[in-house]
DRENDO-1510 file (C-alpha; in Angstrom, 1 decimal, always signed):
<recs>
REC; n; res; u; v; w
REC; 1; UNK; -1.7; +70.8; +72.2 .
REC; 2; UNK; -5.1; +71.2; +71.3 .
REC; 3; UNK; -7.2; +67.5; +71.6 .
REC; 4; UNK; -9.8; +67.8; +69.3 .
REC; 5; UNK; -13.3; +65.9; +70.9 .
REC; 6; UNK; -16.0; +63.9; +69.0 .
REC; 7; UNK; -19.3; +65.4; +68.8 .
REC; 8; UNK; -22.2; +63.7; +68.8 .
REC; 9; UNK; -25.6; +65.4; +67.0 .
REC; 10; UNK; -27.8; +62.1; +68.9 .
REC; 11; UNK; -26.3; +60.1; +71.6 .
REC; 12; UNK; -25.7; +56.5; +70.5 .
REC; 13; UNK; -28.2; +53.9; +70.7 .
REC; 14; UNK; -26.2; +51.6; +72.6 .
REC; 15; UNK; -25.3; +51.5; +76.3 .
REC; 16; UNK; -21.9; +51.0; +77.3 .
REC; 17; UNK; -20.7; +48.9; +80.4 .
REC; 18; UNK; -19.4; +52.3; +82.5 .
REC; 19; UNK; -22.6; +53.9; +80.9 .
REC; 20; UNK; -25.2; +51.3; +82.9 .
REC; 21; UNK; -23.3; +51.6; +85.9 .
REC; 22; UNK; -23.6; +55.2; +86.0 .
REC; 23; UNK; -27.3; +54.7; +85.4 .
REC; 24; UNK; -27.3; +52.2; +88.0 .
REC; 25; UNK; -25.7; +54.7; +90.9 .
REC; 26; UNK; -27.8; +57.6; +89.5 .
REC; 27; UNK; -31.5; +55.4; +89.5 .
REC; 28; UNK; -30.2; +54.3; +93.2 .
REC; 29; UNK; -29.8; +57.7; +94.2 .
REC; 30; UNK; -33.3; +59.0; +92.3 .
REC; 31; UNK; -34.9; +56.2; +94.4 .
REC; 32; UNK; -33.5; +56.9; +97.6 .
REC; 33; UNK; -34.2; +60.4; +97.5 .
REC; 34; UNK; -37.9; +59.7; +96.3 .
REC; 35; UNK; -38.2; +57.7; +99.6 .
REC; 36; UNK; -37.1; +59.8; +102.1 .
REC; 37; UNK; -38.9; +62.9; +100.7 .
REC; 38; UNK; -42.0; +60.8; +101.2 .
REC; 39; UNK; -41.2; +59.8; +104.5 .
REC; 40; UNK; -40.5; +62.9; +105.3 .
REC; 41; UNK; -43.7; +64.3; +104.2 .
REC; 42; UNK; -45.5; +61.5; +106.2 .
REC; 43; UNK; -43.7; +62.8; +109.2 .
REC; 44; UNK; -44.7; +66.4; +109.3 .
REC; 45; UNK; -47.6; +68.2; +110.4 .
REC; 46; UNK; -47.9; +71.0; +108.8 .
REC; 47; UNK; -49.3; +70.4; +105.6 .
REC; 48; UNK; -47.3; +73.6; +103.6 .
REC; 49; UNK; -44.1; +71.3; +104.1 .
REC; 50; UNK; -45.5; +67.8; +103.3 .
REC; 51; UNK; -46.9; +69.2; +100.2 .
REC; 52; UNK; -43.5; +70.8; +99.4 .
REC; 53; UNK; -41.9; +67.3; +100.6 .
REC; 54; UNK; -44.1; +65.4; +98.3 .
REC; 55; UNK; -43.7; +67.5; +95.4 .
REC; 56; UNK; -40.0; +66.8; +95.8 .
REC; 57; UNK; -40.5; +63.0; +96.1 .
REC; 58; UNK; -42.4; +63.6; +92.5 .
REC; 59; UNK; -39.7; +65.2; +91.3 .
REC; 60; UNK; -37.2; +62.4; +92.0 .
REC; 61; UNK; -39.6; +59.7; +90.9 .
REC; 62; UNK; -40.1; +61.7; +87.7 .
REC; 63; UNK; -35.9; +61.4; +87.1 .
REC; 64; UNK; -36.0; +57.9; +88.3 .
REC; 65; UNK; -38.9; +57.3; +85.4 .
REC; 66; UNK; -36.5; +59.1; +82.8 .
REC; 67; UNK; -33.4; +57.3; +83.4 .
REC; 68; UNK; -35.2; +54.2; +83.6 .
REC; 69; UNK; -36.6; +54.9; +79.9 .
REC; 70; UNK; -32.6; +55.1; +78.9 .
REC; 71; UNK; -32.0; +51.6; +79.8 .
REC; 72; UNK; -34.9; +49.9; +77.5 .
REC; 73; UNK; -33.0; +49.6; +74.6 .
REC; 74; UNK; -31.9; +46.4; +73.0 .
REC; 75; UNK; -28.2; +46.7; +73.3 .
REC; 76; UNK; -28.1; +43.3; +70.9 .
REC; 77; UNK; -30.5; +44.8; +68.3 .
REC; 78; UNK; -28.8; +48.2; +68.0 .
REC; 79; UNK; -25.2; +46.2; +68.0 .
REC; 80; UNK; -26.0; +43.9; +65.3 .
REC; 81; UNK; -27.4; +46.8; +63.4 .
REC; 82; UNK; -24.4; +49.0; +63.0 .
REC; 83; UNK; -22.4; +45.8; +62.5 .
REC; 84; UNK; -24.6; +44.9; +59.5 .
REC; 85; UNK; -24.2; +48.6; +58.2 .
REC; 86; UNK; -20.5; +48.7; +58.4 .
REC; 87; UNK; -20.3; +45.4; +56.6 .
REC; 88; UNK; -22.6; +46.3; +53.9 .
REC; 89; UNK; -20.3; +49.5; +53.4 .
</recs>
């Protein structure tokens, strides 16, 4: 049986409940990594491999800013939008 699946050309605007708790884990994870790759790099001596270390703390800081970006959208605003446009239909 062949399930046929939904594809979307752009994501939709709004954020679903299991969509912000994935967000959530993921930014928790971005800013855990970010720390200990700095701490790291604050521990070392050799400056080759706290360079490396920081880069990879920018790195994660740099996904951390991204995902964050994904969760400033006005879930009420984009709702009451696509309401209004199936009503109007």
């Amino acid at each position: 049986m062949d399930k046929q699946q939904l594809k979307f050309e752009n994501p939709p605007r709004a954020i679903t409940t299991k969509d912000l708790l994935y967000l959530k884990d993921a930014l928790s994870w971005e800013l855990l990594a970010m720390k200990k790759f700095h701490f790291l790099a604050q521990q070392t001596e050799n400056e080759t491999i706290s360079n490396a270390l920081n880069d990879a703390g920018k790195m994660h800081q740099r996904h951390y800013e991204k995902l964050l970006a994904h969760l400033q959208v006005d879930n009420n605003q984009v709702i009451n939008k696509s309401q209004s446009q199936g009503s109007t239909s």
